[in-house]
N, CA, C and O of each residue as an XYZ file, in Angstrom:
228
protein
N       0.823     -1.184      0.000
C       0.000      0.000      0.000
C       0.872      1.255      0.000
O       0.670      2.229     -0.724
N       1.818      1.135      0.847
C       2.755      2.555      1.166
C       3.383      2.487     -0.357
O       3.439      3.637     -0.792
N       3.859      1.560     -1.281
C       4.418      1.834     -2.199
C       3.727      2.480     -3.382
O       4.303      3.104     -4.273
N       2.085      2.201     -3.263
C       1.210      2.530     -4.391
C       0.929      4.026     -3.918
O       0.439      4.890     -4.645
N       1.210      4.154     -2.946
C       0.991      5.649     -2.221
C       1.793      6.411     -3.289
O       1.575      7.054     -4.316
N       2.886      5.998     -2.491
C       4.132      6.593     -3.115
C       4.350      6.889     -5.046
O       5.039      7.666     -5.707
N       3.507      5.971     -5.330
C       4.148      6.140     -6.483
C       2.996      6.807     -7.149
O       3.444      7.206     -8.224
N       1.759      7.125     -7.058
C       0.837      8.147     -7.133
C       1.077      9.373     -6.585
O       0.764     10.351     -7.263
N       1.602      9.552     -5.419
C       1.970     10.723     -4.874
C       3.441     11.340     -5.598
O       3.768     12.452     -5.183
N       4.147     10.845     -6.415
C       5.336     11.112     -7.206
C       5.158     11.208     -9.474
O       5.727     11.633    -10.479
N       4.033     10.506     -9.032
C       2.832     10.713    -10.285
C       3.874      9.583    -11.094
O       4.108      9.763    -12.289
N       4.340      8.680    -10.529
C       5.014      7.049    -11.376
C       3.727      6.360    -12.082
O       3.754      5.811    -13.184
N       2.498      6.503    -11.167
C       1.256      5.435    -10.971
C       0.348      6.791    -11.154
O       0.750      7.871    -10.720
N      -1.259      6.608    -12.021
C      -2.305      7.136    -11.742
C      -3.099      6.585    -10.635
O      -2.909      5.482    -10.121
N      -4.045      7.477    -10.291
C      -5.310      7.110     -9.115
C      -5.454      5.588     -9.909
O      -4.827      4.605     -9.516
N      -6.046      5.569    -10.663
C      -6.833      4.734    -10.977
C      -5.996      3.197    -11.524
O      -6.671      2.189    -11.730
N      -4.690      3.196    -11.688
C      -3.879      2.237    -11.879
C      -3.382      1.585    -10.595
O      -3.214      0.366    -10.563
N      -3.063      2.605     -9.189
C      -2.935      2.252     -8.190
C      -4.205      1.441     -8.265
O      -4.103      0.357     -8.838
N      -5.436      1.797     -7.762
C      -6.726      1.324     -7.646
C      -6.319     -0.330     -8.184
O      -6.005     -1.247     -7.425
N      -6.389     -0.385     -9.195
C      -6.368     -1.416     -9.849
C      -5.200     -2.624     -9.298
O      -5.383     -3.789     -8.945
N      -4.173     -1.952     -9.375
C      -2.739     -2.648     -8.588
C      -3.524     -3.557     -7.667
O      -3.543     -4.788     -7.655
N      -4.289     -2.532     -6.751
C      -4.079     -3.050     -5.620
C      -5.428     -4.320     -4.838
O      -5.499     -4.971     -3.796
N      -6.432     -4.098     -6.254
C      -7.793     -4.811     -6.072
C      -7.137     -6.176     -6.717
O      -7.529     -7.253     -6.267
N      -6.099     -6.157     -7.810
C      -5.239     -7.141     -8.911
C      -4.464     -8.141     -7.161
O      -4.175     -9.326     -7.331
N      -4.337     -7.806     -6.371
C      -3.317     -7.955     -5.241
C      -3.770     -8.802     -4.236
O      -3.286     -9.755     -3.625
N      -5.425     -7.864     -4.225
C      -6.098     -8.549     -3.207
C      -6.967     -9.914     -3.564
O      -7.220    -10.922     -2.904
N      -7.309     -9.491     -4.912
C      -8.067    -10.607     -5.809
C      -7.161    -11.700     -5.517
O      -7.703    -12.536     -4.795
N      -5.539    -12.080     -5.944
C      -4.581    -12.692     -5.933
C      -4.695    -13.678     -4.634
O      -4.954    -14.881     -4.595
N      -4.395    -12.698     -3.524
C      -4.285    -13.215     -2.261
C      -5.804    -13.707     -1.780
O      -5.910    -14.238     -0.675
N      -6.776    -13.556     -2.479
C      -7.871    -13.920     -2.489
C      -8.635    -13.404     -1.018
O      -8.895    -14.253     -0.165
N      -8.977    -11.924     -0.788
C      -9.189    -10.851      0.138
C      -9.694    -10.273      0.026
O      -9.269     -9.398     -0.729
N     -11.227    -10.041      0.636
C     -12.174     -9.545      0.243
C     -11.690     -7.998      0.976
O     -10.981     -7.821      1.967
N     -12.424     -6.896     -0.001
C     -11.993     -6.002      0.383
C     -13.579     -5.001      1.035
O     -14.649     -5.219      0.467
N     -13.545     -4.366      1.760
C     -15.179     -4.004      1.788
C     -15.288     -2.795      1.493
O     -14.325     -2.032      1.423
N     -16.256     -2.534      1.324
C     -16.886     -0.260      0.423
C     -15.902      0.038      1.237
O     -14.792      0.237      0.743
N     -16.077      0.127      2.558
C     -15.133      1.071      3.546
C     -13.624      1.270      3.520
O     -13.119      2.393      3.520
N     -12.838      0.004      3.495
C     -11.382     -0.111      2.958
C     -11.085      0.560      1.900
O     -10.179      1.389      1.822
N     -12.180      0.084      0.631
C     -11.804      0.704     -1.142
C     -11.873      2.503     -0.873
O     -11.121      3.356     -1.343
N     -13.114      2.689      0.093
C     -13.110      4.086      0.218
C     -11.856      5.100      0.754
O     -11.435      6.126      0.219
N     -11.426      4.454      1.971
C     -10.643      4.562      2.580
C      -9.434      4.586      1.842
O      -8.816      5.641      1.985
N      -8.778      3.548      0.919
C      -7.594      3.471      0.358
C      -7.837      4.674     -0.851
O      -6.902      5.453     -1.042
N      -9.123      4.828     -1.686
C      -8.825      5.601     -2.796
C      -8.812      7.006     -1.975
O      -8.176      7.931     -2.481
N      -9.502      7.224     -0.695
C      -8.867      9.036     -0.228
C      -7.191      8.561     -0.233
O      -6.576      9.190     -1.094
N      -6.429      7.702      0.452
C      -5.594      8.217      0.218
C      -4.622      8.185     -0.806
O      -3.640      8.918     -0.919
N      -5.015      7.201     -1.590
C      -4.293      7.823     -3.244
C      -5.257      9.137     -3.776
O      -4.866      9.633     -4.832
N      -5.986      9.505     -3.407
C      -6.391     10.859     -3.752
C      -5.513     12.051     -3.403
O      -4.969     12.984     -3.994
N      -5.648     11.506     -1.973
C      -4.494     12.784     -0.877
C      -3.098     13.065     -1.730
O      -2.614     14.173     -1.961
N      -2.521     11.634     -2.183
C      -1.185     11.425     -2.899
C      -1.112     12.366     -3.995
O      -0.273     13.218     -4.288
N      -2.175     12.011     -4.517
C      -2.307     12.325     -6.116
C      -2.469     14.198     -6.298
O      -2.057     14.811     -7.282
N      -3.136     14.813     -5.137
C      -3.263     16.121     -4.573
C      -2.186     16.934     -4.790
O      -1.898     17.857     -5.553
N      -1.565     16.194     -3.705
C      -0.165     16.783     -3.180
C       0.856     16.827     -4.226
O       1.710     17.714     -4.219
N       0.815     15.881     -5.165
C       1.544     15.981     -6.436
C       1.171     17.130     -7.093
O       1.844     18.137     -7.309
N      -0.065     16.860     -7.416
C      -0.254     17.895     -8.578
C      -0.370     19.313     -7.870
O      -0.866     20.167     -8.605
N      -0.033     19.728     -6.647
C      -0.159     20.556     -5.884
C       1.366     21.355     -5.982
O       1.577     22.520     -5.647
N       2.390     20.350     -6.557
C       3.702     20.724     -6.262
C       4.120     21.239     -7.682
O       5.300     21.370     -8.006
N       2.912     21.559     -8.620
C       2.497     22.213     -9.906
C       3.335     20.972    -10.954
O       4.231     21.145    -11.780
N       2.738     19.898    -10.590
C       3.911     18.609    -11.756
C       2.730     18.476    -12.608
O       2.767     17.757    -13.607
């Protein structure tokens, strides 16, 4: 998770590729994920994704 952060927050990864990474991850490990977690994880690749484009990139 900290790495998909990271790499949305450095704009390596989009919102929505993180997203994907990380549902691709859980599907894998076979882990249900619930509304609240998905919600929870996309604020903070949102927050990431903010702060990037905040730093005018």
């Amino acid at each position: 998770m900290a790495i998909l952060v990271h790499q949305v927050g450095n704009g390596a990864t989009s919102l929505q590729v993180a997203m994907n990474i990380y549902q691709s991850i859980a599907d894998d490990l076979r882990i249900t994920i619930s509304l609240e977690e998905l919600s929870s994880i996309g604020n903070q690749f949102e927050a990431a994704e903010k702060s990037y484009l905040a730093l005018g990139h």
